[in-house]
C-alpha positions in Angstrom: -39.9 -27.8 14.0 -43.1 -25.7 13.4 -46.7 -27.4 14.4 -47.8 -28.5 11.1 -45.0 -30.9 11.0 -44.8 -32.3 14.8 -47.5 -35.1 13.8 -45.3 -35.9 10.9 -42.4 -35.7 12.9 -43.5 -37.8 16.2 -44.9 -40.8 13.1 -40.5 -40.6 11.8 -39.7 -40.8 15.2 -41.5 -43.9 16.2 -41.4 -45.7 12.7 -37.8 -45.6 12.0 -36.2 -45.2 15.5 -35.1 -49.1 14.8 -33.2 -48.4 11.8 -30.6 -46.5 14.0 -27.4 -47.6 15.6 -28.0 -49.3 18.6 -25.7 -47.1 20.2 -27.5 -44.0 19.8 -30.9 -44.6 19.0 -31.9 -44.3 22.6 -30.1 -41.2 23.1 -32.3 -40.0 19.6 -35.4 -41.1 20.3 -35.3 -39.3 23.8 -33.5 -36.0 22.2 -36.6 -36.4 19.4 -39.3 -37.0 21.9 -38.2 -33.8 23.8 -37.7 -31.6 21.1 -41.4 -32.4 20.0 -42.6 -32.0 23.7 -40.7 -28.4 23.6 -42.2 -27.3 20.3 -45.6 -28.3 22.2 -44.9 -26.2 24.9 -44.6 -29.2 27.4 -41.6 -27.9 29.1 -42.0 -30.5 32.1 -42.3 -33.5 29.9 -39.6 -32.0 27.4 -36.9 -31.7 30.8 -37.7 -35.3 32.2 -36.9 -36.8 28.7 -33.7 -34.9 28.7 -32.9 -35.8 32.3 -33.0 -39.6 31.1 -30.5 -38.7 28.4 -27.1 -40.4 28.7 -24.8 -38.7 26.9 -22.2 -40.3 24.2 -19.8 -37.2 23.6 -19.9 -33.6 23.1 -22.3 -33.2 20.6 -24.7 -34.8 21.9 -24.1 -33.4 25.6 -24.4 -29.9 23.6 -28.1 -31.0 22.2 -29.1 -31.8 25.3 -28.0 -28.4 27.5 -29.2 -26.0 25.2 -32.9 -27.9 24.7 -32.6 -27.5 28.5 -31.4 -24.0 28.8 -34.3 -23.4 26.6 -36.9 -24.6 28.7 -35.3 -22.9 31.8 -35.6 -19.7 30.0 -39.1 -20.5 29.2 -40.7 -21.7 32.6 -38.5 -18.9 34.0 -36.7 -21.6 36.1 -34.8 -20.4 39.1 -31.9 -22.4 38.2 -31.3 -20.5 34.9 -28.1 -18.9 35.9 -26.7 -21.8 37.6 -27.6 -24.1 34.5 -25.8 -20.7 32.6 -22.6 -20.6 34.4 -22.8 -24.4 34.5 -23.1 -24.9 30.7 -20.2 -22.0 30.2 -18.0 -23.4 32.3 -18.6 -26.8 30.2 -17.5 -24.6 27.0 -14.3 -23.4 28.6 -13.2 -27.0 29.3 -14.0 -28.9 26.3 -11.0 -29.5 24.4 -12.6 -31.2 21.9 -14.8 -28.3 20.4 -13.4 -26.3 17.7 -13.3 -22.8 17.8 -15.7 -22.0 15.8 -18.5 -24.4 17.7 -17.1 -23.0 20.7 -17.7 -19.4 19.8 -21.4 -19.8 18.4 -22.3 -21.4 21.7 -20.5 -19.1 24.0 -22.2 -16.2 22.0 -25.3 -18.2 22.6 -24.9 -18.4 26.4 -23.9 -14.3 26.4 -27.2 -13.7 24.5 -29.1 -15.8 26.6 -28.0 -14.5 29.6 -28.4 -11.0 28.2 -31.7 -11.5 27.3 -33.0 -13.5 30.7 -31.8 -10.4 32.4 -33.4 -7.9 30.6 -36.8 -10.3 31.0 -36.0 -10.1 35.0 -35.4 -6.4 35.0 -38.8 -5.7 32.9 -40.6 -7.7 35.7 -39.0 -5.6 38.2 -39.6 -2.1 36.3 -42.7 -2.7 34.8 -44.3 0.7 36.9 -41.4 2.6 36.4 -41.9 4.1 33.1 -38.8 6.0 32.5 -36.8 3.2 33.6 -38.8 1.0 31.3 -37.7 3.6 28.5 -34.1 2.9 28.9 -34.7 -0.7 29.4 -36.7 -1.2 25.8 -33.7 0.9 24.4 -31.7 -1.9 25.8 -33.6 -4.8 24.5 -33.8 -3.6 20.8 -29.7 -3.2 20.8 -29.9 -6.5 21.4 -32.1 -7.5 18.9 -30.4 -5.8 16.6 -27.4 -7.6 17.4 -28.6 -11.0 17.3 -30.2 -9.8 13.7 -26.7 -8.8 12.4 -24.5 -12.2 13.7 -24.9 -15.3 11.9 -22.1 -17.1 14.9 -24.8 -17.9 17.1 -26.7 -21.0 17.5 -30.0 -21.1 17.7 -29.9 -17.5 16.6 -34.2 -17.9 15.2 -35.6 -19.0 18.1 -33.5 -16.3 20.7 -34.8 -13.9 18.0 -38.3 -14.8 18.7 -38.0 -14.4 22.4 -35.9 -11.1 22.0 -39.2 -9.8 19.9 -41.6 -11.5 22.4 -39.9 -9.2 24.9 -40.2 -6.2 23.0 -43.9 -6.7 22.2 -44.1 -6.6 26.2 -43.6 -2.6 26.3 
């Protein structure tokens, strides 16, 4: 969702939320106002509309951790890692994911976590300009790796934050 289309989007949302299975349409109207409140950059309001979230299966329980591993990696939460390890070991478990979904969502979390500690370690090194050397060297491998898979999801948007990095050195 890019900006010129949030209006249009939030006017879908609330005019034909009612035309949706009673079963879900809470869960999609939450999901919907959260994805527009994270394409605003309203990380707080987009994490206490997926708190409220109950989840119905898998797929929907896999909506609602990566818009929330998102915004961790955004508001550079403390909890990332936890929320990481969490959301992996959620991956390993699930019997009911094939193996394809499985692999483009553990090659999300690997990236993810690649990337959150390359952000960390540029914070640390940001003086050291040798080490910073190495560390850009590091950060464009991965871009180059996320621009060469296509079993990733969400591959775009960790894209844009890999080259947000890079434009940091």
């Amino acid at each position: 969702m890019h900006l010129g289309k949030i209006a249009w989007t939030k006017r879908f949302v609330e005019t034909y939320n009612e035309q949706l299975p009673p079963e879900i349409q809470e869960y999609m109207v939450l999901l919907s106002k959260a994805s527009i409140a994270f394409y605003e950059k309203d990380y707080e309001e987009a994490q206490y509309l997926v708190a409220q979230i109950r989840e119905i299966n898998f797929t929907y329980h896999l909506n609602k951790e990566l818009l929330l591993l998102k915004t961790f990696y955004l508001c550079r939460n403390k909890y990332l890692e936890t929320k990481l390890e969490s959301f992996r070991s959620y991956l390993r478990t699930n019997k009911q994911l094939s193996a394809n979904v499985k692999k483009a969502y553990e090659n999300f979390y690997k990236a993810l976590k690649q990337l959150h500690r390359l952000r960390e370690r540029y914070f640390f090194l940001k003086n050291d300009s040798k080490n910073l050397l190495k560390l850009k060297l590091q950060v464009e491998k991965l871009l180059a790796k996320l621009q060469n898979r296509d079993d990733i999801v969400s591959s775009v948007w960790l894209i844009e934050q890999t080259e947000i990095l890079l434009r940091k050195f």
